[in-house]
PyMOL Python script that loads the backbone (N, CA, C, O; Angstrom):
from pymol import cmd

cmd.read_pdbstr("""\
ATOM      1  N   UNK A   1      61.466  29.373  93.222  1.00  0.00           N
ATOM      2  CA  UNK A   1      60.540  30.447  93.472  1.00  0.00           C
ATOM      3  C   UNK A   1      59.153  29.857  93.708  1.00  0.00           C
ATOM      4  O   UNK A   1      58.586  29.165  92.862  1.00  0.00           O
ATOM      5  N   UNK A   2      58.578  30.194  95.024  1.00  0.00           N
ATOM      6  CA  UNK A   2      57.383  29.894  95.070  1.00  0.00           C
ATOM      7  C   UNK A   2      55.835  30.362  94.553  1.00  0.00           C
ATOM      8  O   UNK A   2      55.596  31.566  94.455  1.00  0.00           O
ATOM      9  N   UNK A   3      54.849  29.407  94.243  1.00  0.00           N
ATOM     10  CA  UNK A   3      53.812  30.469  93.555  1.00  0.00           C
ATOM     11  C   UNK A   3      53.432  31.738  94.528  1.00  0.00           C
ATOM     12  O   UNK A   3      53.921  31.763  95.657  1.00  0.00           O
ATOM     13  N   UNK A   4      52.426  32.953  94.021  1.00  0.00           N
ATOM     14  CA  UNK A   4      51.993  33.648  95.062  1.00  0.00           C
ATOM     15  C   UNK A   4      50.638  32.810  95.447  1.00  0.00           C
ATOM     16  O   UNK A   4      49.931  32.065  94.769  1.00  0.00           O
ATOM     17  N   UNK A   5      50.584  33.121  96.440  1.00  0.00           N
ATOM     18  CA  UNK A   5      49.592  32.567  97.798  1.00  0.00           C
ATOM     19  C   UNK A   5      47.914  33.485  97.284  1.00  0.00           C
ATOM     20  O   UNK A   5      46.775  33.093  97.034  1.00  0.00           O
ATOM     21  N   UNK A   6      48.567  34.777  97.324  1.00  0.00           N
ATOM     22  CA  UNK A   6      47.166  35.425  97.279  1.00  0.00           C
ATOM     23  C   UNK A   6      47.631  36.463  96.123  1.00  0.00           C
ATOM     24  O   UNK A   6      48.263  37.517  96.202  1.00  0.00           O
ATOM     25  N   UNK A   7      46.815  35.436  94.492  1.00  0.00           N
ATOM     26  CA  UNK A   7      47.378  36.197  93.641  1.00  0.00           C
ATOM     27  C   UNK A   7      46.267  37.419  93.042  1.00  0.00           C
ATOM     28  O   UNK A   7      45.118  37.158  93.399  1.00  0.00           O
ATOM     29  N   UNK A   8      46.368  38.580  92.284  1.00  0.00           N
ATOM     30  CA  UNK A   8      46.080  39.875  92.502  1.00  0.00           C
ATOM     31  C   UNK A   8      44.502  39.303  91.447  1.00  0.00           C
ATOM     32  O   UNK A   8      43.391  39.654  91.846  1.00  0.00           O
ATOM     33  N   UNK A   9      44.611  38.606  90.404  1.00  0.00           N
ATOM     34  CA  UNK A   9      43.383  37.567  89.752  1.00  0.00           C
ATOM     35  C   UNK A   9      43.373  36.467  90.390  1.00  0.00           C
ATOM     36  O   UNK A   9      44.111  35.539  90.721  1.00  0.00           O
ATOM     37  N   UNK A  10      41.748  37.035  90.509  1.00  0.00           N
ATOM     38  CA  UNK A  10      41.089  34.974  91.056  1.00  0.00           C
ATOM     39  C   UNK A  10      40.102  34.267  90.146  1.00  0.00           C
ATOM     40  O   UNK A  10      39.408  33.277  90.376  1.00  0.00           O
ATOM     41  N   UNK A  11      40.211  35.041  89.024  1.00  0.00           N
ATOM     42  CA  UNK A  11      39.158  34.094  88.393  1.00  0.00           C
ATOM     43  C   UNK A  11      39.894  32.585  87.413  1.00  0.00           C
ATOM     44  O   UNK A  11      40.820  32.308  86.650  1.00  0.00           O
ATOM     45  N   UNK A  12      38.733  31.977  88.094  1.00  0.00           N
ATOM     46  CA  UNK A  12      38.811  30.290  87.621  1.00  0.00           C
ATOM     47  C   UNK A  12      38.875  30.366  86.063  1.00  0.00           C
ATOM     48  O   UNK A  12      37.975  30.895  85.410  1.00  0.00           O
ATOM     49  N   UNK A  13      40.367  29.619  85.311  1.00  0.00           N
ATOM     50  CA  UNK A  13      40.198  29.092  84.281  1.00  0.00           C
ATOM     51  C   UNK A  13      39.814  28.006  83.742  1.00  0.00           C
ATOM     52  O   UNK A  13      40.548  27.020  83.687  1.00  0.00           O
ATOM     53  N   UNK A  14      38.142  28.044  83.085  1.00  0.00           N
ATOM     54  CA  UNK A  14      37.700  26.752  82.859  1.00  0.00           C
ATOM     55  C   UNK A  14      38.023  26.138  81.624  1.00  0.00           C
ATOM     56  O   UNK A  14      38.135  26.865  80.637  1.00  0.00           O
ATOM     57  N   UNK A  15      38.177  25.020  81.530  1.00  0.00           N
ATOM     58  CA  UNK A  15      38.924  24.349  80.176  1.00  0.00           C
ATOM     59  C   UNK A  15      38.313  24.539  79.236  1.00  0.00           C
ATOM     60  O   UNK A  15      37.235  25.061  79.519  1.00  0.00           O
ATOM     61  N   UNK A  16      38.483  24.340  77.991  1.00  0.00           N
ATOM     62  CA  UNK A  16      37.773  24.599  76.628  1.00  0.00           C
ATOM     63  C   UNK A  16      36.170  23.669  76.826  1.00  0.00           C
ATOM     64  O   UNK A  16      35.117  24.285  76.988  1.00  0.00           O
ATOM     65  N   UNK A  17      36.216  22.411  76.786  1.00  0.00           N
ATOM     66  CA  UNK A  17      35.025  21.531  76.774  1.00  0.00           C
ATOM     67  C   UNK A  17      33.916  21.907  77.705  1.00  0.00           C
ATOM     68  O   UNK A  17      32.778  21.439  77.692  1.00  0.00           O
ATOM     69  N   UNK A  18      34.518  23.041  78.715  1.00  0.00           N
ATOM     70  CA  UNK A  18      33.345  23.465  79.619  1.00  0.00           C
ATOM     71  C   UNK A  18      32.994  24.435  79.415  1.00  0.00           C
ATOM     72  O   UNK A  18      32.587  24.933  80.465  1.00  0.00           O
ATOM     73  N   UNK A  19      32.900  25.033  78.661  1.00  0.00           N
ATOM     74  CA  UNK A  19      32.567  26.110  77.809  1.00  0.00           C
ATOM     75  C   UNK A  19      31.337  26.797  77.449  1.00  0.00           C
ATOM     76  O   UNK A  19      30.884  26.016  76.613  1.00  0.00           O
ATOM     77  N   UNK A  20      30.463  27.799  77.541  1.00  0.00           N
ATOM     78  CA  UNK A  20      29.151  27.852  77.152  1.00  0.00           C
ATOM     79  C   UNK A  20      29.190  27.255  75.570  1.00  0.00           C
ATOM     80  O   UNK A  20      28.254  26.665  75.031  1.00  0.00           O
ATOM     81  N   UNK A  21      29.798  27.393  75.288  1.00  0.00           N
ATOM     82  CA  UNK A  21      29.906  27.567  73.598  1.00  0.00           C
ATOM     83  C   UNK A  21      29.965  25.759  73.513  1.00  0.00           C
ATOM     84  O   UNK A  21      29.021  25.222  72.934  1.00  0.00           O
ATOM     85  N   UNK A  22      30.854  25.043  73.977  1.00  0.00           N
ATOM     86  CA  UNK A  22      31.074  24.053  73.788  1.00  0.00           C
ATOM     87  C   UNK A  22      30.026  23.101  74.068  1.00  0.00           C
ATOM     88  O   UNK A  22      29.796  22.173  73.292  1.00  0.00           O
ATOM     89  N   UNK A  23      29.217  23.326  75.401  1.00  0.00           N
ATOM     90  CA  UNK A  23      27.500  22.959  76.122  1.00  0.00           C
ATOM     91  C   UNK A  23      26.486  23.139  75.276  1.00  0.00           C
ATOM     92  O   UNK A  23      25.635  22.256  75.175  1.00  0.00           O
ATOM     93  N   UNK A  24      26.416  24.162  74.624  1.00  0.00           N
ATOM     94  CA  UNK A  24      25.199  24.076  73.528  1.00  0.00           C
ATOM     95  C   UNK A  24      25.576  23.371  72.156  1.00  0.00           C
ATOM     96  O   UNK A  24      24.772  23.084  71.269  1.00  0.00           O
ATOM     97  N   UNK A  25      26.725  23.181  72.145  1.00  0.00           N
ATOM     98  CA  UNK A  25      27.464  22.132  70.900  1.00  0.00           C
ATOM     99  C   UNK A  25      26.463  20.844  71.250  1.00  0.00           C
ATOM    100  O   UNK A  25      25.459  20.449  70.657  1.00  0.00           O
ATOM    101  N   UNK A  26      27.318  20.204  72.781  1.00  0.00           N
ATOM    102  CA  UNK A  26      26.574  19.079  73.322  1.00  0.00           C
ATOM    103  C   UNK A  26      25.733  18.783  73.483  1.00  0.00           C
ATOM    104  O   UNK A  26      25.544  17.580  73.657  1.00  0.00           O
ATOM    105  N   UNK A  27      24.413  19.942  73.539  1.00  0.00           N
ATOM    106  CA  UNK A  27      23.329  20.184  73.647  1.00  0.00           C
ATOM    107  C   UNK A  27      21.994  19.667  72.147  1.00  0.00           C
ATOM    108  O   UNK A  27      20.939  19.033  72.108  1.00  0.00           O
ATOM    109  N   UNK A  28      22.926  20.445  71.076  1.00  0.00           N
ATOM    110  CA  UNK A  28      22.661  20.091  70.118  1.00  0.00           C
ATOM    111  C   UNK A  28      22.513  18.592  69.472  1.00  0.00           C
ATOM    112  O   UNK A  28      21.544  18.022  68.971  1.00  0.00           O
ATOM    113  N   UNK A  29      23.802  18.207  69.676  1.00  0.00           N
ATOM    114  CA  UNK A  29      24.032  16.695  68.981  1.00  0.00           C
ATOM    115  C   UNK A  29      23.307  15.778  70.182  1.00  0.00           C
ATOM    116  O   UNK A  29      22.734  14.753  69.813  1.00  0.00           O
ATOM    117  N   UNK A  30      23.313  16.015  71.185  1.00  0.00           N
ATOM    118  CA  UNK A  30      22.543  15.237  72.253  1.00  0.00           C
ATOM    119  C   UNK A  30      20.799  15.318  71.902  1.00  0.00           C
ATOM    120  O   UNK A  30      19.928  14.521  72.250  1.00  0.00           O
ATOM    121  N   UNK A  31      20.689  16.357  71.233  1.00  0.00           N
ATOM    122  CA  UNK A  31      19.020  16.131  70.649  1.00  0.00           C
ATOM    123  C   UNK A  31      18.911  15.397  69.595  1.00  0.00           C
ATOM    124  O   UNK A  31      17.955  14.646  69.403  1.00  0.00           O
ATOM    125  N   UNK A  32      20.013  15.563  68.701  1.00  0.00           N
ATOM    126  CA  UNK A  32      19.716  14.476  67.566  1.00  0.00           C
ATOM    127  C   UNK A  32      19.852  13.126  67.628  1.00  0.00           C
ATOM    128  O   UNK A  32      19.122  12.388  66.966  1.00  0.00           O
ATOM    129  N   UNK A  33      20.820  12.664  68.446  1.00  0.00           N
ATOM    130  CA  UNK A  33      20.784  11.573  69.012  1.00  0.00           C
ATOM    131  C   UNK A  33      19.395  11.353  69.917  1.00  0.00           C
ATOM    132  O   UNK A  33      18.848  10.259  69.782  1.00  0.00           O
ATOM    133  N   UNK A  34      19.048  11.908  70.441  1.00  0.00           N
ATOM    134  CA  UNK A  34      17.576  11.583  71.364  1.00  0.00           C
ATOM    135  C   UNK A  34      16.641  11.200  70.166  1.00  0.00           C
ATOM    136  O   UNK A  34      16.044  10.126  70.091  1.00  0.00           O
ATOM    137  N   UNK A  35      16.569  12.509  68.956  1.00  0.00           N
ATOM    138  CA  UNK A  35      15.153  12.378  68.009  1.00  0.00           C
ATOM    139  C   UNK A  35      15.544  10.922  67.021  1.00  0.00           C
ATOM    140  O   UNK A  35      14.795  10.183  66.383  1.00  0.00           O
ATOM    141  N   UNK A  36      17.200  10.890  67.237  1.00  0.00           N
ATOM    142  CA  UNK A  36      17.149   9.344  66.101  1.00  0.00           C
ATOM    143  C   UNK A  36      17.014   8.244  67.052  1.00  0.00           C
ATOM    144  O   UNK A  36      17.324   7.156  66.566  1.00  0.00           O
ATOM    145  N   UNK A  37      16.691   8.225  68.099  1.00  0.00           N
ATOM    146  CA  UNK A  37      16.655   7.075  69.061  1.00  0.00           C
ATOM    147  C   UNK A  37      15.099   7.243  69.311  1.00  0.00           C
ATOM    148  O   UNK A  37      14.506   6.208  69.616  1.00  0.00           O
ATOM    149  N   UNK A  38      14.565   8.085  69.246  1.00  0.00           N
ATOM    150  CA  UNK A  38      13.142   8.069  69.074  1.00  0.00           C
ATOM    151  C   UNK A  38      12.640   7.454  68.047  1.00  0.00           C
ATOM    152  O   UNK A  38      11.627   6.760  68.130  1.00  0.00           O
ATOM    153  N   UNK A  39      13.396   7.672  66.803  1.00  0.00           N
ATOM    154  CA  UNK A  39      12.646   7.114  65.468  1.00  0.00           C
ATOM    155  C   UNK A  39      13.125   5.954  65.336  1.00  0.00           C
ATOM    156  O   UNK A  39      12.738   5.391  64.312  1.00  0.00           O
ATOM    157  N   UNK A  40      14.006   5.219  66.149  1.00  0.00           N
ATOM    158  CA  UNK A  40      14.747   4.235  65.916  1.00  0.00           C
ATOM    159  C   UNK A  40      13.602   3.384  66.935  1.00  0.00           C
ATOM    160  O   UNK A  40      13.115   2.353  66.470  1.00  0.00           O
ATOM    161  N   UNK A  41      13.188   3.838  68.326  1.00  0.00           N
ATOM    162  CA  UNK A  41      12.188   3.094  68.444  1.00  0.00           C
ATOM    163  C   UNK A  41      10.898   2.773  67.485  1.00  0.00           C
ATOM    164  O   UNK A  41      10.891   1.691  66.899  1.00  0.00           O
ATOM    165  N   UNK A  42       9.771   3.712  67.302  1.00  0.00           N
ATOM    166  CA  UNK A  42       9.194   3.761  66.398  1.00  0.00           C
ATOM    167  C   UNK A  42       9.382   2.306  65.336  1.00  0.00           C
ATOM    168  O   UNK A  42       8.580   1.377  65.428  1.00  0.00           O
ATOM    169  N   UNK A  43      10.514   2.278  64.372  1.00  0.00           N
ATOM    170  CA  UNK A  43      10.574   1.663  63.683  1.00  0.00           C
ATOM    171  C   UNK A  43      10.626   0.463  64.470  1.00  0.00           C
ATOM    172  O   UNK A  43       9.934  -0.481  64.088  1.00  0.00           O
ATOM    173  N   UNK A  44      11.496   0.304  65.754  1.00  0.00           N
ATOM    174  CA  UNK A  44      11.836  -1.182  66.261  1.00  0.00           C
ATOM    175  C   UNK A  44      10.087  -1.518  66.646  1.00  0.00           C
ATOM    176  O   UNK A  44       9.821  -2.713  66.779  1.00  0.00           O
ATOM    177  N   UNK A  45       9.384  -0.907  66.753  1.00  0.00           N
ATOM    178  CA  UNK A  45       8.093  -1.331  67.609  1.00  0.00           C
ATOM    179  C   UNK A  45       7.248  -1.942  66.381  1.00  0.00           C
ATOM    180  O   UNK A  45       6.625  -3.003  66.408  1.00  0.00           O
ATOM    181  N   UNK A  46       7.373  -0.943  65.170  1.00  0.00           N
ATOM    182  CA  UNK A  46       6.446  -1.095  63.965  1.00  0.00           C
ATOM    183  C   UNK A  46       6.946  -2.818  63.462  1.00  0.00           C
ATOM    184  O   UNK A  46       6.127  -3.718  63.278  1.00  0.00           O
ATOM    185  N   UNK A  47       8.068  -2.934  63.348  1.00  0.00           N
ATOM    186  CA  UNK A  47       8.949  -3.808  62.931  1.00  0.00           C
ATOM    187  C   UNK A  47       9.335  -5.389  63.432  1.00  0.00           C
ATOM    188  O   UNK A  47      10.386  -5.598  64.038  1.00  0.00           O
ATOM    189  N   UNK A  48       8.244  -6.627  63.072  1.00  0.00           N
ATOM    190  CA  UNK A  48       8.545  -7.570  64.371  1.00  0.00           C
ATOM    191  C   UNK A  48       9.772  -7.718  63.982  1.00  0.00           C
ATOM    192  O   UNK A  48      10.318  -7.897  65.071  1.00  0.00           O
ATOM    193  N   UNK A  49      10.868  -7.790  62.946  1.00  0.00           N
ATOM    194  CA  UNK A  49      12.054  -8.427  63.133  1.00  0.00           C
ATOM    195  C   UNK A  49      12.918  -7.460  63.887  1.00  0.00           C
ATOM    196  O   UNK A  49      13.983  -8.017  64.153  1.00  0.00           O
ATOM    197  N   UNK A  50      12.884  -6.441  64.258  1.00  0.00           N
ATOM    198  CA  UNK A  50      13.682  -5.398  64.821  1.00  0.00           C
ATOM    199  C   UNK A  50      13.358  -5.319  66.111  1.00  0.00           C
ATOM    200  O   UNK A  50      14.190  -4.800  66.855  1.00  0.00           O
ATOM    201  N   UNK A  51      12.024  -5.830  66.711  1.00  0.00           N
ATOM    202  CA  UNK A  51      11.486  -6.226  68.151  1.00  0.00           C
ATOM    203  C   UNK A  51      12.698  -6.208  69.413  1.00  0.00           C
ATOM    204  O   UNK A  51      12.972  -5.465  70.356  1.00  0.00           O
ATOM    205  N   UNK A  52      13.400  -7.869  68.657  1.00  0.00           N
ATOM    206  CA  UNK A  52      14.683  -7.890  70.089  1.00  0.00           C
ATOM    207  C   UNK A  52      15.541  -6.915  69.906  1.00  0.00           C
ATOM    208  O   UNK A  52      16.066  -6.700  70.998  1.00  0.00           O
ATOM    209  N   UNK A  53      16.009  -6.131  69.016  1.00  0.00           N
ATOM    210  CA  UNK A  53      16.926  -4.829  68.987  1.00  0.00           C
ATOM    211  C   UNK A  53      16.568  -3.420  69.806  1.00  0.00           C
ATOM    212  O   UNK A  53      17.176  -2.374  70.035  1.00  0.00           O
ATOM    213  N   UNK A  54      15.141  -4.003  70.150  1.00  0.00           N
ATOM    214  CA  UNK A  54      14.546  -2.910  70.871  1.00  0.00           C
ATOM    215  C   UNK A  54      15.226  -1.922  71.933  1.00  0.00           C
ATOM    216  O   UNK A  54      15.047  -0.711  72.064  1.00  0.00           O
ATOM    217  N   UNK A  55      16.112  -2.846  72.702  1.00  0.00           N
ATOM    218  CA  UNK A  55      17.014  -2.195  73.555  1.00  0.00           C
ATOM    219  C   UNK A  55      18.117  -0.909  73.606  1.00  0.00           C
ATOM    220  O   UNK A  55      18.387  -0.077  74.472  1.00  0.00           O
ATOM    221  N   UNK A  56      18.635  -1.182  72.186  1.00  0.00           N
ATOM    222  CA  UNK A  56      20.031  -0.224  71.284  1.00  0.00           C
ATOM    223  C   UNK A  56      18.921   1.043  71.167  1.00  0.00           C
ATOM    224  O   UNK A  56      19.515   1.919  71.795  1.00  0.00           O
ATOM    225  N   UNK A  57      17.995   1.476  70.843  1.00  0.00           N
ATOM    226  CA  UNK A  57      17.655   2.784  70.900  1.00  0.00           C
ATOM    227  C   UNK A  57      17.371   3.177  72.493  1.00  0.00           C
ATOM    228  O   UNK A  57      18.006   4.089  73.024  1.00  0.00           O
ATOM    229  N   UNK A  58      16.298   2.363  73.255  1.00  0.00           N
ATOM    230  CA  UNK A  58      16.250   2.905  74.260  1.00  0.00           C
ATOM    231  C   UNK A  58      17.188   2.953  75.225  1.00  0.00           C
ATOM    232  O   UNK A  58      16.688   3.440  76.239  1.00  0.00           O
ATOM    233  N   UNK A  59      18.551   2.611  75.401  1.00  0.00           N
ATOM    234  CA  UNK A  59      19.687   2.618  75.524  1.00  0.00           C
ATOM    235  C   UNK A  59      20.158   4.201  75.763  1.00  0.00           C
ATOM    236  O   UNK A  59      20.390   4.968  76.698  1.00  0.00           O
ATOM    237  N   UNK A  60      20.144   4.181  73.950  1.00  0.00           N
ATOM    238  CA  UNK A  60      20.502   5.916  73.032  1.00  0.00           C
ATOM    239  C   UNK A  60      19.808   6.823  73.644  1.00  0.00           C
ATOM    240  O   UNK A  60      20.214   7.969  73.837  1.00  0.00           O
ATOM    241  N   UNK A  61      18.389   6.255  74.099  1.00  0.00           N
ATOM    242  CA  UNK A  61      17.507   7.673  74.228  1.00  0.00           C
ATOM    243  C   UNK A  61      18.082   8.048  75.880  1.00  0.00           C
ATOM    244  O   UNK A  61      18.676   9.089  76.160  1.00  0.00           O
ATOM    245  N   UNK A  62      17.780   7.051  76.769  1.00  0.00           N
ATOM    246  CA  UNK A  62      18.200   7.348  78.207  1.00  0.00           C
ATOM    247  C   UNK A  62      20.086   7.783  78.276  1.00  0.00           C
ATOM    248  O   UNK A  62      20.730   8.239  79.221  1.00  0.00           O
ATOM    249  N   UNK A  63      20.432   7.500  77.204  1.00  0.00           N
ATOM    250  CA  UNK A  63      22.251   8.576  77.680  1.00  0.00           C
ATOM    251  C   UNK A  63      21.787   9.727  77.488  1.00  0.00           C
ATOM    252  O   UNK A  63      21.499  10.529  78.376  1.00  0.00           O
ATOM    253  N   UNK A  64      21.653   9.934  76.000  1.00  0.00           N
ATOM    254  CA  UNK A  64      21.466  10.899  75.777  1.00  0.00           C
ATOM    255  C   UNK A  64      20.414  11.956  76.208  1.00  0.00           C
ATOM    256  O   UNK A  64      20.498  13.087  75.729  1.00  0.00           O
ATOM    257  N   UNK A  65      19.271  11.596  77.228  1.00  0.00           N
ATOM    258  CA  UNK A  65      18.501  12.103  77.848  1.00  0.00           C
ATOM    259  C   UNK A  65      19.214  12.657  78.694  1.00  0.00           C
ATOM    260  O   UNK A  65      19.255  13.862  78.942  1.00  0.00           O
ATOM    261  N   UNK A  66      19.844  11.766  79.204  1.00  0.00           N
ATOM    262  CA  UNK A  66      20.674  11.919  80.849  1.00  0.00           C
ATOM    263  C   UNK A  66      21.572  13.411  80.671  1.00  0.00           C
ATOM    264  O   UNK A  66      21.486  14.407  81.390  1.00  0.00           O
ATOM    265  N   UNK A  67      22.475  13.195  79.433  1.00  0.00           N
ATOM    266  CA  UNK A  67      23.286  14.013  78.932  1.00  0.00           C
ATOM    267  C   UNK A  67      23.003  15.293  78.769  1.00  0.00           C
ATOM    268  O   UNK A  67      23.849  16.187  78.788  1.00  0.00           O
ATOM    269  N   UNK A  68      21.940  15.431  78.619  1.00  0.00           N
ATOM    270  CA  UNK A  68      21.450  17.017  77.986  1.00  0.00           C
ATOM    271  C   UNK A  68      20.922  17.274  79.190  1.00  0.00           C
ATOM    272  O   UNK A  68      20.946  18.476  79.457  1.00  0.00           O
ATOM    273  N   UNK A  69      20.299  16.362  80.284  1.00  0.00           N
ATOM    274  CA  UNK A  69      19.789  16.927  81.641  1.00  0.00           C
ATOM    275  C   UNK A  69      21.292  17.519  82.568  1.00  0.00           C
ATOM    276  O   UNK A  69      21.137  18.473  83.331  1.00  0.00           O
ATOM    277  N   UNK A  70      22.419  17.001  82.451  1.00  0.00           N
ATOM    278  CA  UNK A  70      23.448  17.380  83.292  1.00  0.00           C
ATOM    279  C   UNK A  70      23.838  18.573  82.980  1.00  0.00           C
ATOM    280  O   UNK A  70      24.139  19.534  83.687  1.00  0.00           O
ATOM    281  N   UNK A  71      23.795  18.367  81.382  1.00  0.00           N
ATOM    282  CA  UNK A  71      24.021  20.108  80.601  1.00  0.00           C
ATOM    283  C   UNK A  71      23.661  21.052  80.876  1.00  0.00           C
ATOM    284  O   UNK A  71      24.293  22.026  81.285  1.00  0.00           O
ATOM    285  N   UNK A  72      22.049  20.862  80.611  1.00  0.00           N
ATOM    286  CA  UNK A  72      21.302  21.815  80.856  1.00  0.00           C
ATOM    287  C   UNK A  72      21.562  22.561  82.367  1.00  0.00           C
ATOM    288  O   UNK A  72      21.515  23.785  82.490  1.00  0.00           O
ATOM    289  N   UNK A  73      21.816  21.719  83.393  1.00  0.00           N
ATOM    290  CA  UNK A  73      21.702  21.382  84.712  1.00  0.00           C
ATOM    291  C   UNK A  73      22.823  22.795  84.586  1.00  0.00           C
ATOM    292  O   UNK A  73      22.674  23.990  84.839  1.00  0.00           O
ATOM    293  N   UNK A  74      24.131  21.871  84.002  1.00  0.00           N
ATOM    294  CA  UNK A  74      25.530  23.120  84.633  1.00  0.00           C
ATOM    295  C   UNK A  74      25.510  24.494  83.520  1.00  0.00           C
ATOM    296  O   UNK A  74      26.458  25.258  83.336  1.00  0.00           O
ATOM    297  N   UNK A  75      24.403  24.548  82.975  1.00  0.00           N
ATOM    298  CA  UNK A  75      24.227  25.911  82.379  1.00  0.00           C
ATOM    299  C   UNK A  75      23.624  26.679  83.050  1.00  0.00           C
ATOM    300  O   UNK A  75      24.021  27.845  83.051  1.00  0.00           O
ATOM    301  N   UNK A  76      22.450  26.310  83.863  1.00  0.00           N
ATOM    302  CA  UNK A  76      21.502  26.821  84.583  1.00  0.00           C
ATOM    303  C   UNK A  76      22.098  27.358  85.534  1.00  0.00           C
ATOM    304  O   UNK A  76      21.916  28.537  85.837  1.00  0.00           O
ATOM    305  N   UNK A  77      23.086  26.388  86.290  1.00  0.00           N
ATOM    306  CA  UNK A  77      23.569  26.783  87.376  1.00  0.00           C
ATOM    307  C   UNK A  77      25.173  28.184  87.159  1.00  0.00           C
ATOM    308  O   UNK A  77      25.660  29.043  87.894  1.00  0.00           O
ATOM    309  N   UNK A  78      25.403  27.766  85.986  1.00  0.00           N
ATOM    310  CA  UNK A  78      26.701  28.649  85.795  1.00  0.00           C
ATOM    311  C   UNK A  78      25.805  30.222  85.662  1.00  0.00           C
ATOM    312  O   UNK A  78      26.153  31.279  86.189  1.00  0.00           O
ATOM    313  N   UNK A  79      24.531  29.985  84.766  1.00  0.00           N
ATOM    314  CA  UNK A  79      23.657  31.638  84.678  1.00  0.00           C
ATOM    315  C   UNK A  79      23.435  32.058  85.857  1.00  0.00           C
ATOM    316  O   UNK A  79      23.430  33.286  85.944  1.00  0.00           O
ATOM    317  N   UNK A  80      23.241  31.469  86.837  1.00  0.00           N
ATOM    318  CA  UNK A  80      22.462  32.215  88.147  1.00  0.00           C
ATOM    319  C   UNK A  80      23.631  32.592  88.996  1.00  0.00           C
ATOM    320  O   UNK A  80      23.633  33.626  89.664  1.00  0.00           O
ATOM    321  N   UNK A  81      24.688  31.692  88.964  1.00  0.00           N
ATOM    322  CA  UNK A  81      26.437  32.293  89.358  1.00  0.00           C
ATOM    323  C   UNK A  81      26.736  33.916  88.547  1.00  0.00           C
ATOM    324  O   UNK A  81      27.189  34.906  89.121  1.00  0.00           O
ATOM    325  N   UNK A  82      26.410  33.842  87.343  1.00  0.00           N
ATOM    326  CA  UNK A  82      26.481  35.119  87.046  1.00  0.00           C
ATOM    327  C   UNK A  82      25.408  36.074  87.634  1.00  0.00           C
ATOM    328  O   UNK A  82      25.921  37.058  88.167  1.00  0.00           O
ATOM    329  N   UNK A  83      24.677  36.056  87.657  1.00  0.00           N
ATOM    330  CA  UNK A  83      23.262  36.794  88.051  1.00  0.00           C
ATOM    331  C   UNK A  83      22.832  37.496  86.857  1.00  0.00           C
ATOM    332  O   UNK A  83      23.344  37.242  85.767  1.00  0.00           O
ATOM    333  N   UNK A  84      21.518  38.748  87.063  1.00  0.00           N
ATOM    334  CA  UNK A  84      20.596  39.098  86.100  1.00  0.00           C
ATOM    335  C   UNK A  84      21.662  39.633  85.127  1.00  0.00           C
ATOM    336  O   UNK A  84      22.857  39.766  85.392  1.00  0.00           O
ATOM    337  N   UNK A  85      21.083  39.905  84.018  1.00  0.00           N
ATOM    338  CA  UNK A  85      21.732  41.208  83.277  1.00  0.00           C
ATOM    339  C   UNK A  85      21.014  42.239  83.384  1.00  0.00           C
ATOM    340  O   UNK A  85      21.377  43.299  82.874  1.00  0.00           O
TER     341      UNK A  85
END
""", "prot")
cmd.dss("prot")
cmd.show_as("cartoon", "prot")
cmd.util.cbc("prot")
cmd.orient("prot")
């Protein structure tokens, strides 16, 4: 038996992890990771023996920057797919 071609629902099932619910999860822990990679600089700067480690936070801060910008990005864009309320 073949599927139907043009079935009577078309809406897209998106997987669990893409989730509004699941995006502001990511959203969340992606800030705390940013604010401990912030303080993790801080200390590496204050700190000459922690100097060459300098890298491992700013590392942390630019994923996790990146991360919450893509987020943010496919939230923005999924709200305006819905339109106003």
């Amino acid at each position: 038996m073949q599927l139907d071609q043009n079935p009577v629902f078309r809406r897209i099932i998106a997987p669990w992890y893409d989730s509004t619910t699941a995006c502001w999860v990511v959203l969340a822990l992606m800030a705390l990771v940013f604010v401990f990679s912030t303080v993790g600089i801080a200390v590496a700067q204050k700190t000459i023996e922690f100097r060459g480690h300098l890298w491992l936070p700013m590392i942390l801060l630019l994923l996790s920057g990146s991360v919450m910008v893509s987020t943010l990005f496919r939230l923005l864009k999924r709200r305006s797919r819905r339109g106003p309320r």
